[in-house]
N, C-alpha and C positions, 0 to 999 in steps of 0.2 A: 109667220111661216117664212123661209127662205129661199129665194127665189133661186130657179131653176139658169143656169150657167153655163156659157161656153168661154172658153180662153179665143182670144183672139191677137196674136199678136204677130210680131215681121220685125223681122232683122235682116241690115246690111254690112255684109263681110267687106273690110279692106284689112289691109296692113296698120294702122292706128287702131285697130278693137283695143278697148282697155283691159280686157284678160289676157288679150297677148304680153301686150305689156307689160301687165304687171306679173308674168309668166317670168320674163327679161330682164327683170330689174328687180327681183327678189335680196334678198340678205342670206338666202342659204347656197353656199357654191354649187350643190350639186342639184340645184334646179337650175343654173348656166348651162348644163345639159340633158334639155328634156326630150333633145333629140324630138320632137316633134316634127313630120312631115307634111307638108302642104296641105296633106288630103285630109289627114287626121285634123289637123287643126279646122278645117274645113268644117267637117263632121261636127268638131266639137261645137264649133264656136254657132252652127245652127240650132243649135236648140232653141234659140228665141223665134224658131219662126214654125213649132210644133202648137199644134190646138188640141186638148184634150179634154173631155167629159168626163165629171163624175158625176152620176147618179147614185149610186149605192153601193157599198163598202162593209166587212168586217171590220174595219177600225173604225175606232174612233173620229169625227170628223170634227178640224178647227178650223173657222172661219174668220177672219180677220180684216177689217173696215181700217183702212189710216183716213180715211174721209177727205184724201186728196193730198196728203202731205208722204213726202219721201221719208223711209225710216232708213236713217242714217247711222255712222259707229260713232255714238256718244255725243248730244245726249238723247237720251228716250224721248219720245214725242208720245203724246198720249192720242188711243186708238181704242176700237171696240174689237171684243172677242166673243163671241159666241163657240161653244163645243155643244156638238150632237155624242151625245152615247147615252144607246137605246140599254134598257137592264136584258141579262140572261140570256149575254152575245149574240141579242138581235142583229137584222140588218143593221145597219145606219143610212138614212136615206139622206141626200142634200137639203129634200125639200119638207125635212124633219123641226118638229121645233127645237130650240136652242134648250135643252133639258138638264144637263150638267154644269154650265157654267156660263153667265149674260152680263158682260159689263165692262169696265172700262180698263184698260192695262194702259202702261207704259212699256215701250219697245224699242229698240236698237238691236244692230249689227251687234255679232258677236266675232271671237277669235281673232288670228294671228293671220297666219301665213295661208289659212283658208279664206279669208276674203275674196280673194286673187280669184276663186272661183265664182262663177253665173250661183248655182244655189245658195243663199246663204242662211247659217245659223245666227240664232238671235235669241236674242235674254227679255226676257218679260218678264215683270213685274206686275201682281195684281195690285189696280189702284180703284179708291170711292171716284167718285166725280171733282171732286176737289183735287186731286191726284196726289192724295195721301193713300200710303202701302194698307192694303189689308190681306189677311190671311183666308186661302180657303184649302181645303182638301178638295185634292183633282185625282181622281182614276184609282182613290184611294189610301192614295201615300199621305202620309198626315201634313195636317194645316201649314199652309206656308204663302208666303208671298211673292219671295221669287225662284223663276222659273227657268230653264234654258231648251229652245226647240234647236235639237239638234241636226242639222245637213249631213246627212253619208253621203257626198258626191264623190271624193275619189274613195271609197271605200263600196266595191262594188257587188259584197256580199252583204252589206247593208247592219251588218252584226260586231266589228272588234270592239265598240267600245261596252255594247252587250253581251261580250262573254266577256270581258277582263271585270268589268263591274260587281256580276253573277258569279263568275266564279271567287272573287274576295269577301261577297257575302256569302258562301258556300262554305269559306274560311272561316266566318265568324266575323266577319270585319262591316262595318258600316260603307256602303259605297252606294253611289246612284242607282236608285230606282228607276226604272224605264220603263215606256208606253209607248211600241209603235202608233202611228196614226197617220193621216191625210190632212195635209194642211193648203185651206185656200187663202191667197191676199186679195182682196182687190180686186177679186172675180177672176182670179188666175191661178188655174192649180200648179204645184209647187210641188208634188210630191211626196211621198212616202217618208217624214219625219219622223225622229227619236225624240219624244219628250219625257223630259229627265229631271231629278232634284240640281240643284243646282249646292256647291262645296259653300256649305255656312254652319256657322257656330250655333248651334239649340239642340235642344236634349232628343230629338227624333234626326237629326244628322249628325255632324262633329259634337259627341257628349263633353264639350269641354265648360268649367263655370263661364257665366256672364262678369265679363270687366267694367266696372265705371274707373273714372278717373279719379277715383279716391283709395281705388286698390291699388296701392306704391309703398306699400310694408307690412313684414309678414308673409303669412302664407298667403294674403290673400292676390300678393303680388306674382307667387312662385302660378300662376295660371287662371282662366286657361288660355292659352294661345293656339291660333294655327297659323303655320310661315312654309314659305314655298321656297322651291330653287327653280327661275325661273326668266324668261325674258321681261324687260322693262322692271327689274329688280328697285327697291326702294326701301330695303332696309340697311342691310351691313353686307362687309365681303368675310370674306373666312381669310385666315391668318394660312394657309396650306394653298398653296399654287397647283393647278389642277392643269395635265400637258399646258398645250398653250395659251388659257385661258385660266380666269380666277370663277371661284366658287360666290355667287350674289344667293343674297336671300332679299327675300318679301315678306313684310308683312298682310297678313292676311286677315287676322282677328287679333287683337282687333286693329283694323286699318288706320293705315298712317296717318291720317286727318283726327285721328280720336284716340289713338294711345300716347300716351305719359309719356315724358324724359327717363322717369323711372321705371318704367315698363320695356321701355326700349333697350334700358343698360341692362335687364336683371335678364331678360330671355337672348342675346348677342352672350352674356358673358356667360350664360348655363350652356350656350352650344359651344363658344369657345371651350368651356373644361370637358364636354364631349370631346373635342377634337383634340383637345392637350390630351386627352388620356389615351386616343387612341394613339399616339403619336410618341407613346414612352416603352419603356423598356417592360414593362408590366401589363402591359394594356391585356393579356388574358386573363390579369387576375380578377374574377367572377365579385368584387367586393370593392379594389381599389382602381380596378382600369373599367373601360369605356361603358360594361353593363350597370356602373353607378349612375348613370344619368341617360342612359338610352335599355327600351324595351328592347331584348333581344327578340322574339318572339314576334312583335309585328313588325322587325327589320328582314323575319324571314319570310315571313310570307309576302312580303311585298320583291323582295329579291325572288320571290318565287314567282308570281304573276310577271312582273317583267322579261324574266328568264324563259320562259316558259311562252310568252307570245316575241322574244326576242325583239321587245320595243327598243326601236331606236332613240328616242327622245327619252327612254328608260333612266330614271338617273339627276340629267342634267336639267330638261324643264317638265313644266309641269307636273311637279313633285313635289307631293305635299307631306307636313309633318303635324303633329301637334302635342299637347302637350297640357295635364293637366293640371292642378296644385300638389305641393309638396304631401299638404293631407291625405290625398284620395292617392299617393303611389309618384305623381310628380314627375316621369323618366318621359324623354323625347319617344314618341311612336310613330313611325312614318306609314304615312299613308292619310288620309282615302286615297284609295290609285283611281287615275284620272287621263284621259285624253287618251286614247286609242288609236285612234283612227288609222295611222301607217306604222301600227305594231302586227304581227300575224301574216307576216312575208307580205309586207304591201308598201315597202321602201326600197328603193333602185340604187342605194346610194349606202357605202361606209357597212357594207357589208349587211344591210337590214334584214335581207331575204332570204340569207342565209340559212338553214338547219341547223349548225356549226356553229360551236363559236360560244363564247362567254358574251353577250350584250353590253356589260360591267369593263370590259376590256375596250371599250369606243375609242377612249385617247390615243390607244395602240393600233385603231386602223384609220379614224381620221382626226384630223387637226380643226378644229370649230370655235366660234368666240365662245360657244357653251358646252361647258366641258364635263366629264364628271368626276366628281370628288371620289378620293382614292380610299373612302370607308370601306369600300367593299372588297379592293386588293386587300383589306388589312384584313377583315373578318375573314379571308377564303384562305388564311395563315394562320386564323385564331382556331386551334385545335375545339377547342368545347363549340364553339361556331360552328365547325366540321358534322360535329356527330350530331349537335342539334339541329343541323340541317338537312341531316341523312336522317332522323329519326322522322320528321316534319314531311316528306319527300313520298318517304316508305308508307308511313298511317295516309297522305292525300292520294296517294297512286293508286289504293285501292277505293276511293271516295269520290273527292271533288276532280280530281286530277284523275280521273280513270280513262281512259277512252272512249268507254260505253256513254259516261259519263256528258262527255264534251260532245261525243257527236250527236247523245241527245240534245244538247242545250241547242246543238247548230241545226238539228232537221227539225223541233218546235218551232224556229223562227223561220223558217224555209217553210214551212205548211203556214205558220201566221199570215204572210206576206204572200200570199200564192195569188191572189185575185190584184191586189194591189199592184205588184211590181208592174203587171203588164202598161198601168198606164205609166207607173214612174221611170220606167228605161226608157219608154216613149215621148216621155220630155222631156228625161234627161238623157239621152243615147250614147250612151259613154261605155260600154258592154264592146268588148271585140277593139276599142280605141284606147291608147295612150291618155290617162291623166295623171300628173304629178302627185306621187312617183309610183305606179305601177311599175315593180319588175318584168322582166320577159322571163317565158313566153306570158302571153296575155292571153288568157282564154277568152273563148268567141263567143260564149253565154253565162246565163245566170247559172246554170248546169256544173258546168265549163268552172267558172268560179268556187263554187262550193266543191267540186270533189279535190280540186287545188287546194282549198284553206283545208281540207282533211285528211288527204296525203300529206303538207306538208307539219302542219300537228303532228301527225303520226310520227313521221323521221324526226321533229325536234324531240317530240318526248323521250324517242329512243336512245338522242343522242344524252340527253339529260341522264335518262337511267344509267349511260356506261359513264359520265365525267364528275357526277357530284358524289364528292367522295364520301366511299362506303368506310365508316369506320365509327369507332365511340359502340357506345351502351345497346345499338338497335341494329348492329351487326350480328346477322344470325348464327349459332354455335355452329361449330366442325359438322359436317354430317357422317356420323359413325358408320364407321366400317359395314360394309356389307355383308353377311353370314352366307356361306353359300348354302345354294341349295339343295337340299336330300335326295339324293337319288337311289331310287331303289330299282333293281333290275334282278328277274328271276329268269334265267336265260331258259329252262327248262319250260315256263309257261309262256317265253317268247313273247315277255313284255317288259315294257322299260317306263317309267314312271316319274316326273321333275314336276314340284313346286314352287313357286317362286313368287314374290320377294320372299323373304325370312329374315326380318322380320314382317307379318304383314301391314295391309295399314286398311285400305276402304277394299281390297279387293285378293283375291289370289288366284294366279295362275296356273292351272296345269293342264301339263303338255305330255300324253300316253303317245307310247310307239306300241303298237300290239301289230303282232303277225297274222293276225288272222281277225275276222268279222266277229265280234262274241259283245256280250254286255256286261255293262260293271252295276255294282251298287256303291256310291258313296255317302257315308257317313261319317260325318264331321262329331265330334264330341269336347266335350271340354275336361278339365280334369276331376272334376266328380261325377261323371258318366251322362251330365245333359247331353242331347242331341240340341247339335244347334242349325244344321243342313242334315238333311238326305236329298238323292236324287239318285233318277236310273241313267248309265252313261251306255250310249249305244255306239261300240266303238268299228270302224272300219280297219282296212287292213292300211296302215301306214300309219302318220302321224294327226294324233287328234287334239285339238286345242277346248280346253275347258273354262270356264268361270265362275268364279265362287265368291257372291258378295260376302263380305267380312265387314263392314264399316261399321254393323249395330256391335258387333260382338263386344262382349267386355274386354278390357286386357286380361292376358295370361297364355297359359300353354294349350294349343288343341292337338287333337289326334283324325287325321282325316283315315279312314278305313275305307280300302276298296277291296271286293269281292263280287266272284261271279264265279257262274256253273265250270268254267273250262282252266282256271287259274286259282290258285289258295289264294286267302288272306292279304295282302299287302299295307302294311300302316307308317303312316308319315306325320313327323311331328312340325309343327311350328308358332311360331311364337307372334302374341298378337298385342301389337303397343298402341 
């Protein structure tokens, strides 16, 4: 059993805290103004001196033993893991046995430029006791060994890297699976974590084949790979200068330590003929320019979740590609999409938070060592580009891209977390304060946040619906002329009678002016004498509005017939498509 826990900790604020610092001496210019105030930074930097209890939880609970040793960025130090999850969304108690998962991992620090923050993310590996990797299935997701628990600290809705994820598997695309949960180290809770698959080559993540070092001719050499654009780059530059910076790739799979000289030249000189072709006079032809060697199809949908959460790092880093042999189709496919966290208006800087705006156009509002390659000015000129991406837009905007859609994905995880968050703001108190880079205004709760992130979804998608260009094959026909409508009017019976539309469609309208109180009968007919409506119309003296459902009707011509004691006959045609 697991013993019952309190955090107990204390922290002292001066001007040398190491967050501040490393607030101050970042590589990204526009965290030089984080505008930070006294008070806030105050705020912020106390969280080491919050005590919080967990007893029992809807999530999942991970437990984490380093047995006295600091986990550090690289390399893993090995530790024990214990996870509580009870079956058929039991509670989860602390002082639950360890029933999902009891043994030993390997751990470290994760990420870049979030370091810099008090909570951190961190990569685990399942190891035996020898601290060799083994595979388990955790929360469901198939067998694997490693792992990444992800930190939402400056992300204060606790969800962008869970909607961009969800929604590209909505798309049909492989991307991280995630598992809120509660994670403790050390006898110290930590908060409200994302535990996720983590971007690797096997047939239940990136489907690309397995490389040994004997694949260097052949098809077996044409994949698979996967390669990134990204900081701390370690494979090739691209030949195309991108604003003020060059285009780096990574390799990813297989990693530089284990791939071939031959491997190295065949996948560098397959993205260089990508990029020669984009780069010619031809590049829309569908056979000899750039769709020979790149999937257009998951270059749109990924230009689509970008666009669409308006990620700022969209593009230039953490952007993945892959790519699989010549046999199975062979063409560059970008994506899994990957790192979230200050896309969904939650970057202060180069225009992030914008509604507005091409994402794809960065070079054109800021100048950065990492830049983005200008593939995507080139396809928003390639006409077939165009319509396939009006065609992609139109079929999601009713689906995965719907609003209904998104604001469920966002109130599921707002009810998941409803018990939780209370102690995780609590330790982390970052709600209502400035953290790198929150735009302004800054809402002053969890509340406060989420109707933010869905108003401002709302205006980008709107903006999207009026700038990606409507044009190609999934542009909808003229809409034909309007017929007008029959009016019949018998001035002796002192009534006046209008249908409308004509043609109809799920419904028809009429609209009687009669001078006097009296009643009608109408009957609807089709052109071989079915009744397809009657009804009694009790009409007053002025004008009276009617409704006639039409949506079952079959097409063709009807005759609606109206008659009563005090008026003849009156019959009106129209047409039903």
């Amino acid at each position: 059993m697991n013993k019952f826990y309190r955090v107990s900790t204390a922290g002292t604020i001066n001007s040398h805290h190491p967050f501040l610092l490393s607030c101050l001496y970042t590589t990204y210019p526009a965290m030089l103004k984080l505008k930070l105030k006294l008070t806030a930074s105050i705020l912020l930097l106390t969280i080491f001196a919050s005590a919080q209890v967990l007893t029992s939880t809807n999530l999942p609970i991970i437990v984490i033993n380093t047995n006295g040793q600091d986990i550090v960025d690289d390399p893993k130090i090995m530790a024990d893991m214990g996870i509580i999850w009870n079956a058929n969304d039991a509670v989860n108690n602390i002082t639950d046995p360890f029933n999902h998962y009891n043994g030993k991992i390997g751990i470290e620090i994760r990420g870049q430029s979030s370091q810099m923050f008090p909570m951190k993310s961190y990569s685990v590996e399942l190891w035996n006791s020898s601290g060799n990797s083994i595979n388990s299935s955790l929360f469901n997701m198939p067998s694997e060994s490693d792992w990444v628990l992800y930190a939402p600290y400056n992300d204060k809705t606790l969800m962008h890297n869970f909607l961009a994820y969800n929604i590209s598997q909505q798309m049909g695309h492989w991307a991280s699976h995630c598992r809120y949960v509660e994670l403790v180290i050390n006898n110290e809770y930590k908060g409200i974590y994302v535990f996720m698959e983590k971007i690797k080559r096997k047939a239940s993540r990136v489907n690309v084949p397995s490389m040994s070092s004997t694949d260097n001719t052949g098809d077996a050499v044409t994949g698979g790979y996967i390669f990134s654009i990204d900081k701390g780059a370690d494979g090739w530059y691209s030949s195309y200068p991108a604003g003020t910076g060059s285009i780096q790739f990574a390799h990813v799979y297989p990693k530089l330590s284990n791939i071939t000289v031959q491997q190295q030249t065949y996948i560098k000189n397959y993205t260089d003929s990508f990029e020669n072709a984009l780069h010619t006079t031809n590049y829309m032809d569908t056979s000899s320019g750039w769709r020979k060697y790149a999937d257009e199809a998951s270059f749109i949908d990924f230009f689509l979740v970008n666009e669409l959460s308006r990620n700022v790092d969209g593009y230039r880093i953490s952007t993945y590609f892959h790519k699989d042999r010549k046999s199975n189709g062979g063409k560059i496919k970008a994506g899994p999409v990957w790192d979230y966290d200050i896309a969904f208006r939650n970057a202060d800087y180069c225009n992030g938070s914008d509604t507005t705006g091409w994402a794809f156009n960065f070079n054109n509002i800021c100048q950065d060592y990492y830049m983005v390659p200008d593939w995507w000015k080139i396809f928003m000129t390639d006409t077939t580009f165009q319509s396939n991406l009006y065609c992609r837009w139109k079929e999601l905007r009713s689906t995965t891209l719907s609003t209904a859609n998104l604001y469920h994905l966002i109130d599921s995880i707002t009810t998941l977390t409803e018990d939780a968050r209370t102690r995780h703001f609590q330790q982390w108190p970052v709600l209502g304060i400035y953290v790198w880079p929150n735009p302004s205004p800054i809402p002053a709760d969890y509340e406060g946040e989420i109707q933010t992130l869905k108003t401002w979804l709302a205006d980008r998608i709107n903006w999207l619906d009026h700038h990606i260009p409507v044009t190609g094959k999934c542009v909808p026909p003229p809409v034909p002329p309007v017929v007008p409508p029959i009016i019949s009017t018998d001035s002796s019976d002192n009534i006046s009678i209008t249908t409308f539309p004509n043609p109809v469609s799920t419904s028809a309208q009429v609209v009687i002016e009669s001078g006097q109180s009296q009643t009608l009968t109408l009957r609807v007919t089709d052109m071989i004498g079915r009744t397809t409506h009657r009804s009694t119309i009790a009409l007053t003296r002025g004008t009276n509005y009617i409704q006639v459902a039409s949506g079952a009707w079959a097409k063709g011509i009807y005759f609606f017939e109206f008659s009563g004691t005090n008026s003849r006959k009156i019959t009106k045609l129209a047409l039903k498509q």
